[in-house]
C-alpha positions in Angstrom: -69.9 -29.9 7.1 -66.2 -30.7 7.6 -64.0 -32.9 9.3 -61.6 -31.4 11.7 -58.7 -32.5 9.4 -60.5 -30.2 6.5 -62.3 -32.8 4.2 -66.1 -32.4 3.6 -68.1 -35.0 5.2 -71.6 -35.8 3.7 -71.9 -32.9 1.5 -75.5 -34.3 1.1 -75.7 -36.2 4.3 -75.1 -40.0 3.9 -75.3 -39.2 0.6 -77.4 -38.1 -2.2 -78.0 -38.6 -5.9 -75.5 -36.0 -6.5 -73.1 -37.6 -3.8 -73.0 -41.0 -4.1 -72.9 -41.5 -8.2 -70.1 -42.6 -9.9 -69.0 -41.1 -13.6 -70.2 -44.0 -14.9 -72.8 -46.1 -13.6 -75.3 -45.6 -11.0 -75.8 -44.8 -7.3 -74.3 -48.0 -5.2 -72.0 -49.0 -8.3 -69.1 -47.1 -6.6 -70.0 -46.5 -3.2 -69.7 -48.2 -0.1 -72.6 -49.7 1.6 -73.1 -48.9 5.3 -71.6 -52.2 7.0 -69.4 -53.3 4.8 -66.0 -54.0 5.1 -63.6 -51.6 4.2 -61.5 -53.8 1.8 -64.6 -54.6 -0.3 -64.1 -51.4 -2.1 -60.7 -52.8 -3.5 -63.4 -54.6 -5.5 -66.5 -52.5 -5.7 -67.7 -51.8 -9.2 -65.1 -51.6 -12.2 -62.6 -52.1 -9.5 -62.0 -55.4 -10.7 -60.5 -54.0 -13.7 -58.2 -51.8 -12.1 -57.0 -54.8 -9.9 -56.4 -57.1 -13.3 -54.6 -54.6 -15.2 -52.2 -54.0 -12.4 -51.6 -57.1 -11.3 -51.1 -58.1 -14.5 -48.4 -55.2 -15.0 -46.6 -55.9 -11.9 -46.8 -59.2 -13.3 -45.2 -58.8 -16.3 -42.6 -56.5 -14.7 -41.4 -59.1 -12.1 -41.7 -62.0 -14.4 -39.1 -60.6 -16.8 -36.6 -59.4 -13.9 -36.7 -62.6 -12.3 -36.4 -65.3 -15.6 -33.0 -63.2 -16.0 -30.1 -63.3 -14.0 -30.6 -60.7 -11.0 -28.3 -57.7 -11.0 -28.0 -54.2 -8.8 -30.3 -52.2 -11.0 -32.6 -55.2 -10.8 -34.2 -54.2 -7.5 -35.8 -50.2 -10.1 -38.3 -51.9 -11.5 -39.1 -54.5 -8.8 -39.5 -51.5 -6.5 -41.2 -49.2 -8.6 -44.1 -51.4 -10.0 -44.8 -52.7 -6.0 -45.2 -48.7 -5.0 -47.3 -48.1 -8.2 -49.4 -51.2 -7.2 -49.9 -50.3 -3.4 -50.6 -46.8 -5.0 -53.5 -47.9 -7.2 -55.1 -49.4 -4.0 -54.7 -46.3 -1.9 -57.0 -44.8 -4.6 -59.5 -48.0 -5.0 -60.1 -48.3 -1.4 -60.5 -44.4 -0.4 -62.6 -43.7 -4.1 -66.0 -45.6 -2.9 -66.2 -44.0 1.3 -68.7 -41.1 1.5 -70.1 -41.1 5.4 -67.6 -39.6 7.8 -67.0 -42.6 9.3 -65.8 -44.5 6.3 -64.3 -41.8 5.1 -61.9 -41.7 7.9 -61.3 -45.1 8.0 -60.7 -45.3 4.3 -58.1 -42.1 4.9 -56.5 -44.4 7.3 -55.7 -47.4 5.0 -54.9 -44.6 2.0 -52.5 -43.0 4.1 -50.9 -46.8 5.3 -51.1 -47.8 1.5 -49.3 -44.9 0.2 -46.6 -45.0 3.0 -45.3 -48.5 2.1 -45.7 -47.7 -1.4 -44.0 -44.7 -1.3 -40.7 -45.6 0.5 -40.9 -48.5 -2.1 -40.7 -45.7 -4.6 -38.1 -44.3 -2.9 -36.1 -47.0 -2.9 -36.7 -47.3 -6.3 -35.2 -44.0 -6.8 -32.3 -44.3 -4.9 -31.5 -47.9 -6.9 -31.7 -45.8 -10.0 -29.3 -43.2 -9.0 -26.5 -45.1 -7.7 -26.2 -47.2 -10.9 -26.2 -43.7 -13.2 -23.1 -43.1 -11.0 -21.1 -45.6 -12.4 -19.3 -44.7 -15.9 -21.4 -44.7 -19.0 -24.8 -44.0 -17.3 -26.1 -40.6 -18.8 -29.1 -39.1 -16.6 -32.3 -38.3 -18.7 -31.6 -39.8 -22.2 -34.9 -41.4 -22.5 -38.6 -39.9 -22.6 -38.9 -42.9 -19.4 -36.7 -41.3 -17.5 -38.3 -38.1 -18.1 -41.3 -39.5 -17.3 -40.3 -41.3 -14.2 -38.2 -38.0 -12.9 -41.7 -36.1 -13.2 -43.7 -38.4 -11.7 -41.0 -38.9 -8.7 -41.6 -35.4 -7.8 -45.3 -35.1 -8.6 -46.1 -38.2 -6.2 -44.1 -36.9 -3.4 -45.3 -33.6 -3.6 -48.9 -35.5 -3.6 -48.0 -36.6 -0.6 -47.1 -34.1 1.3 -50.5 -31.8 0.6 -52.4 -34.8 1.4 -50.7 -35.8 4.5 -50.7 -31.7 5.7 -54.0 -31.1 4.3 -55.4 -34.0 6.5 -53.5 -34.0 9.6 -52.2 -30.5 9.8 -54.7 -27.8 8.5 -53.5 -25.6 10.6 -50.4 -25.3 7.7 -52.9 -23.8 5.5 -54.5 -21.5 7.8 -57.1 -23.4 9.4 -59.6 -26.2 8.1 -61.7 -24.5 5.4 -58.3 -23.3 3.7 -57.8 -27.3 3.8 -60.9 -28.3 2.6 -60.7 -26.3 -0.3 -57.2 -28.1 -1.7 -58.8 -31.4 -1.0 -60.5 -31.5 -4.8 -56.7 -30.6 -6.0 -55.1 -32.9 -4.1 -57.7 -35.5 -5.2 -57.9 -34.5 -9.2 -53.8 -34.2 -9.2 -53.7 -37.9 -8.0 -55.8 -39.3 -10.9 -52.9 -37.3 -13.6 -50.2 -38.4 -11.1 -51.4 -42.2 -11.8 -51.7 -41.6 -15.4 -47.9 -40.5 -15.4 -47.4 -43.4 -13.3 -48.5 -45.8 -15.8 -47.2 -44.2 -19.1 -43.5 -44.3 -16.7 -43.9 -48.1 -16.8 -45.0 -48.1 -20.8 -42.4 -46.2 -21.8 -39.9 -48.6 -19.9 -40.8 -51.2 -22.2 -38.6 -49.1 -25.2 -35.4 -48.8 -22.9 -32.3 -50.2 -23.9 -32.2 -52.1 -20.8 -35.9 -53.5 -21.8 -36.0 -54.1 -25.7 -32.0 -55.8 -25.2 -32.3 -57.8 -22.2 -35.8 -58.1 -21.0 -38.1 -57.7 -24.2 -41.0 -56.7 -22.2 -44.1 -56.2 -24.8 -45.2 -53.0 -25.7 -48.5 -53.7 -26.2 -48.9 -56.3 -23.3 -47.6 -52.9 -20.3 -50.2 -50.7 -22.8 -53.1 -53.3 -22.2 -52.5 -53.2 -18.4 -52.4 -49.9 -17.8 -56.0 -49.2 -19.7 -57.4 -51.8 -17.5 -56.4 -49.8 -14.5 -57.8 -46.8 -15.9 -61.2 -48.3 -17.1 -61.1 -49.3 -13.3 -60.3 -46.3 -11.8 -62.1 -43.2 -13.8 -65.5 -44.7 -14.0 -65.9 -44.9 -10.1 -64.6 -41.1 -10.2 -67.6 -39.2 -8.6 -67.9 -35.6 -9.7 -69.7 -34.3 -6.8 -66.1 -34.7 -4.5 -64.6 -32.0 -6.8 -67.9 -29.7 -6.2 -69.6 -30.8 -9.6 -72.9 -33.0 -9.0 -75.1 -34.0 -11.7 -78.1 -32.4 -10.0 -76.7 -28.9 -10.2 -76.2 -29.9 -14.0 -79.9 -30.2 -14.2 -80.7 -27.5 -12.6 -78.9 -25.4 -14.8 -81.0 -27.1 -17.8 -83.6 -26.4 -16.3 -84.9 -30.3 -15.5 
């Protein structure tokens, strides 16, 4: 059954074996219990791993612009590790919903997450290209630029098929059409994360970083795994039309 903005609600009623478990772990680890609170699952399972590592990274981030003396370009990386923060709770708190009801109040705060942390990134991005204006300032001389060009464009983009795909299926030709990007849409946000993450690692070899700031290589590496190991675990394979009982099936169990 589907929602009327296209995304499968209780593929296995309330939820199933199939439905309901995580990657890793078991049924309940990663899914949200029927009267809980909605911001619990910024803490359900290995969520408190993903909260750690990038906390921590923002951390880090902040702690070395601000123990220097604040300049223009200052306000990048202050901008763009808030938007990558608010963007790794849009995923924790939409990840554990699986009734229609918590999934459309968990689409609610993901959308409101992702909008603040978005026009954060934004910001970010227009900081960044008004200082390569000034004299000296090549564009895309370093693999993080690169990296942070891509993933500019891939998150926006991310945005745009999730916000149409939700609230205007019509775009796509009507709701089923929709429904059927949704496991895209949801698989391209776990590789634009990634990018997101490796953006900020790869910051730490800039000359900006290893002359000025000396940000630690292995200290950004650290915190980005621990958002990983909180994220992919409470990945369930059944939202992109894989369930674990179909795998048995097929073995015959």
């Amino acid at each position: 059954m589907a929602s009327a903005t296209g995304i499968p609600e209780g593929i296995n009623g309330a939820g199933g074996s199939g439905e309901d478990e995580p990657l890793l772990g078991h049924r309940g680890d990663a899914s949200q219990m029927e009267g809980h609170p909605l911001y619990m699952n910024l803490w359900l399972g290995t969520a408190p791993l993903a909260q750690a590592g990038i906390w921590i990274l923002a951390a880090i981030v902040w702690g070395a612009i601000f123990s220097h003396d604040l300049i223009f370009f200052s306000a990048h990386p202050l901008l763009n590790s808030a938007g990558l923060l608010l963007a790794t709770q849009a995923a924790l708190i939409l990840q554990p919903t699986h009734t229609p009801g918590q999934k459309r109040a968990g689409t609610t705060a993901h959308f409101l997450f992702h909008l603040v942390g978005l026009s954060s990134l934004l910001a970010g991005l227009i900081i960044i290209e008004i200082n390569k204006r000034d004299p000296g300032h090549e564009h895309f001389t370093s693999p993080h630029a690169i990296l942070g060009l891509t993933f500019y464009i891939l998150i926006f983009l991310q945005a745009v098929v999730g916000f149409t795909q939700y609230y205007t299926p019509a775009i796509y030709g009507g709701v089923e059409n929709a429904k059927s990007v949704w496991k895209y849409h949801r698989a391209s946000g776990y590789v634009v994360t990634t990018l997101g993450l490796a953006t900020v690692c790869a910051s730490s070899w800039t000359t900006y970083s290893l002359g000025v700031l000396h940000v630690q290589h292995w200290a950004v590496i650290v915190s980005s795994v621990l958002v990983l190991l909180g994220v992919v675990p409470r990945i369930r394979l059944s939202k992109f039309g894989i369930t674990r009982e179909r795998g048995r099936e097929r073995l015959g169990s």
